[in-house]
C-alpha positions as CSV (number, residue, x, y, z in Angstrom):
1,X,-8.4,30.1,11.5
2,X,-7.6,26.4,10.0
3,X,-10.5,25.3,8.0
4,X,-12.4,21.8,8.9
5,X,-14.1,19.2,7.1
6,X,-14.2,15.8,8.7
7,X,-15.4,12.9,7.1
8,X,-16.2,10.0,9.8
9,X,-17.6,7.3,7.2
10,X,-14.7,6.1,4.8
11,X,-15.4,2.5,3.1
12,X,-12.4,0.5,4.4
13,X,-10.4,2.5,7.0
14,X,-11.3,4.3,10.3
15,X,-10.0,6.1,13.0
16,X,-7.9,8.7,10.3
17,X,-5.9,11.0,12.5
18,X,-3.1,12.8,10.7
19,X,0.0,15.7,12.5
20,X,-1.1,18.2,9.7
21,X,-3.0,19.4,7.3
22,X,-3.8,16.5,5.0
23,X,-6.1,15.7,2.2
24,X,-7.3,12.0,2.4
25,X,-9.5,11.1,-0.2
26,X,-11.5,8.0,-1.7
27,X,-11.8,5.8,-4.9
28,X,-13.6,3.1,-5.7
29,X,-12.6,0.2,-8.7
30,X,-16.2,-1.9,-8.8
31,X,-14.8,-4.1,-11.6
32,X,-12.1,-5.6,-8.5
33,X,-13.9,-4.6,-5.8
34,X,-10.9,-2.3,-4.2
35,X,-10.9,1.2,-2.4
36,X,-8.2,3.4,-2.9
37,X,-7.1,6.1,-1.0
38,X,-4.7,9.3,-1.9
39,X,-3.0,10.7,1.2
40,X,-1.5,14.7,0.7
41,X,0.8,16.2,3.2
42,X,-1.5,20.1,2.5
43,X,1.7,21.8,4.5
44,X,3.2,24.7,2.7
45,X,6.2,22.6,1.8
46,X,8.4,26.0,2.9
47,X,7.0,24.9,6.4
48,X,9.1,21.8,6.4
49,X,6.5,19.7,8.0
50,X,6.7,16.2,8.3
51,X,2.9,14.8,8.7
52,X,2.2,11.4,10.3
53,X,-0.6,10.1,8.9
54,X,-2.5,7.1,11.1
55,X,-5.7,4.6,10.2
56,X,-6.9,1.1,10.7
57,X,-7.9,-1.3,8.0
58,X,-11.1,-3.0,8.4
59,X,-10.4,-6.3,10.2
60,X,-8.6,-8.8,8.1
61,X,-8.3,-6.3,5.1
62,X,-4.8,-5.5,3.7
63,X,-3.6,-3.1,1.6
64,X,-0.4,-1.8,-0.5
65,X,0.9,1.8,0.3
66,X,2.5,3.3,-2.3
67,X,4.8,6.1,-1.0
68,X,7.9,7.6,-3.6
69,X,7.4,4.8,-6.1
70,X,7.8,1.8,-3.3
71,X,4.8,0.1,-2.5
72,X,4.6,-2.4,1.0
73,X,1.6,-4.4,2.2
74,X,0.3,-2.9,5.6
75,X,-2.8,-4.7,7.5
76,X,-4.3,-3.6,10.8
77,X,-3.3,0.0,12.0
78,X,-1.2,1.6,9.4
79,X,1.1,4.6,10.0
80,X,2.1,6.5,6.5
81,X,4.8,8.8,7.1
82,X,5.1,11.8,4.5
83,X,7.3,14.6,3.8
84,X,6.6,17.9,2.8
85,X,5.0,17.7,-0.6
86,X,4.5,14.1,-0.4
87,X,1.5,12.2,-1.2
88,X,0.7,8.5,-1.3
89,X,-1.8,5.7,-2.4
90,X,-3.3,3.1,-0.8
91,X,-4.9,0.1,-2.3
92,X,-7.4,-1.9,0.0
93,X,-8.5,-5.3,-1.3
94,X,-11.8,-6.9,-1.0
């Protein structure tokens, strides 16, 4: 049995639904006002796993992902796609 911990009240996303196990967890910078996030494909890597991780932005925020060293600007629902192993950050403005 898969243990379960769901946390329905992140600052500046909602509606997290991820493939696989994932970590998703949350930052805060008060000297810019900005959220970050750090999303962990938690597959054995053996596995081979892809997980598709899905969330929406609070309306009108935007955000950098930051996924093997690239970063791109995402607003609205964002889909984060990560390997096995992978993990990446997100940066949502005020």
């Amino acid at each position: 049995e898969l243990l379960s911990d769901e946390m329905d009240n992140f600052t500046r996303i909602s509606d997290v639904v991820c493939s696989e196990n994932t970590i998703v967890s949350e930052m805060y910078d008060k000297t810019h006002d900005r959220v970050g996030y750090v999303l962990v494909n938690y597959t054995d890597p053996i596995q081979n796993k892809t997980d598709v991780v899905k969330f929406k932005l609070e309306d009108g925020k935007q955000a950098v992902v930051i996924l093997r060293g690239e970063p791109r600007e995402v607003s609205g629902d964002v889909e984060v796609v990560l390997q096995p192993g992978d993990g990446a950050i997100v940066v949502v403005g005020k």
